[in-house]
N, C-alpha and C positions, 0 to 999 in steps of 0.2 A: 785389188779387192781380195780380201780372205772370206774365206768359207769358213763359217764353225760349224763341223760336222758334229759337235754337243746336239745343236740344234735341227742341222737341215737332215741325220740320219731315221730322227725319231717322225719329224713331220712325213720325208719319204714312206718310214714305213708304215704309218697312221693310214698314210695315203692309200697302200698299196690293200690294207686291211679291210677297209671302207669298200675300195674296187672291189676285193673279193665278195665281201657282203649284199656291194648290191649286184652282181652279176651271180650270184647267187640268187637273188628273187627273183631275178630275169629269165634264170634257168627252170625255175620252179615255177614260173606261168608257162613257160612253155612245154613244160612236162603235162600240165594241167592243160594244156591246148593241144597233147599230143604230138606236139612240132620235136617226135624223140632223139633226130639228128640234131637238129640245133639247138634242143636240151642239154646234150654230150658234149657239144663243141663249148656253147656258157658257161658248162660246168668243169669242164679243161682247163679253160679260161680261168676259171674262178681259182681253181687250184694253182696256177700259176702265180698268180696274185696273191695267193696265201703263201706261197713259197718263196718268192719273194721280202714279201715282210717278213719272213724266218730270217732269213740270211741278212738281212738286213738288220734288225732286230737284234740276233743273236752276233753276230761281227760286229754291233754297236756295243753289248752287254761286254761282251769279253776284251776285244781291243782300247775300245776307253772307259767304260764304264756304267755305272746306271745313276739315274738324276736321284740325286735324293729330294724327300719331300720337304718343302723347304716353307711352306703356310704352318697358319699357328699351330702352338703345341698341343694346345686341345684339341684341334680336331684330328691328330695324327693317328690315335686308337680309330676313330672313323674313318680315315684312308687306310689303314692295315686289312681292317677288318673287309673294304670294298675293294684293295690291293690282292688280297686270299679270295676272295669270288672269283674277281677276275678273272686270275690264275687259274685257278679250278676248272673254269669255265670253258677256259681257251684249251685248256691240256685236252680236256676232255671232247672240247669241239673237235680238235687235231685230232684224236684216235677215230673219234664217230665217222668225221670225213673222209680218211683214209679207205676205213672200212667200209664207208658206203659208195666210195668209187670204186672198192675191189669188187664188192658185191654188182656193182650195174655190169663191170666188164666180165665177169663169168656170169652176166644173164642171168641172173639170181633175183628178178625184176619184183617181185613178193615182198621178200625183203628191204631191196634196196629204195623201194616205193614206204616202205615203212621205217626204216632208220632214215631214210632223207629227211626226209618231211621233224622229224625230231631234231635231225643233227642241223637242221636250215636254221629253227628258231634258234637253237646255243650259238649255232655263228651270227646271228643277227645283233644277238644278247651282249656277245662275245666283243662286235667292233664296236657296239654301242659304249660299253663300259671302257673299252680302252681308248677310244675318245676321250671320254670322259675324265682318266687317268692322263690322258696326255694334256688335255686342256689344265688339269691341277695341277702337274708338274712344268709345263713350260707356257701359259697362259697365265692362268690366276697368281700362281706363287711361283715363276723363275729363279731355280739355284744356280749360283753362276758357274760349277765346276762340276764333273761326273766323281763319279766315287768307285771305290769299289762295287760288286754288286750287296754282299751282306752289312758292307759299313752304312751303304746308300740307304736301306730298305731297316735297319735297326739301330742305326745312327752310332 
């Protein structure tokens, strides 16, 4: 039995994406239940699982490659176009999160009660859409091979 890691790197790290997302909510009812220790631990948690799908993600990018899009050709201005959200989305989620774990562990609680609560919905936003990319790339329209990353993404 072979493994195509084409396919089982990007589903792992869908996977690990989602984990983060919803152990994220979990964290954030429990913030809102005051439960602050087991807030910190969900939200550990969560980062891990975002950390994961990094290295995973980014060791799938550069060691084989990225799936190019491979559904019809009209609608590939509409996946670029929700390709760039994405992206944006996530970059942006990864800084916000960052920052608002540094902020809770220097008790910066003001703050970090106020960029959570923002950077929560972009991460929600964030696995939603890359779902969504993943189900368009290896669901609806399966390319059989990885590509480069700029040949994949502008053919």
């Amino acid at each position: 039995m072979t493994v195509d890691l084409n396919i089982l790197m990007p589903t792992v790290s869908t996977f690990f994406i989602v984990l983060s997302a919803t152990l994220v909510a979990f964290g954030w009812r429990l913030a809102v239940k005051r439960k602050l220790e087991q807030h910190q631990k969900m939200m550990v948690s969560a980062a891990i699982a975002a950390i994961l799908f990094f290295i995973i993600y980014a060791s799938r990018t550069f060691i084989i490659g990225s799936t190019p899009y491979n559904g019809p050709d009209g609608l590939k201005p509409f996946y670029l176009v929700f390709l760039l959200f994405h992206i944006t989305l996530a970059t942006v989620a990864a800084v916000f999160g960052i920052t608002t774990i540094v902020l809770g562990y220097k008790k910066k609680f003001a703050r970090h009660r106020k960029l959570g609560r923002f950077t929560s919905i972009i991460w929600f936003i964030t696995a939603i859409t890359g779902t969504a990319v993943y189900s368009i790339l290896y669901v609806l329209y399966p390319a059989a091979d990885a590509k480069p990353l700029f040949e994949a993404i502008f053919g």
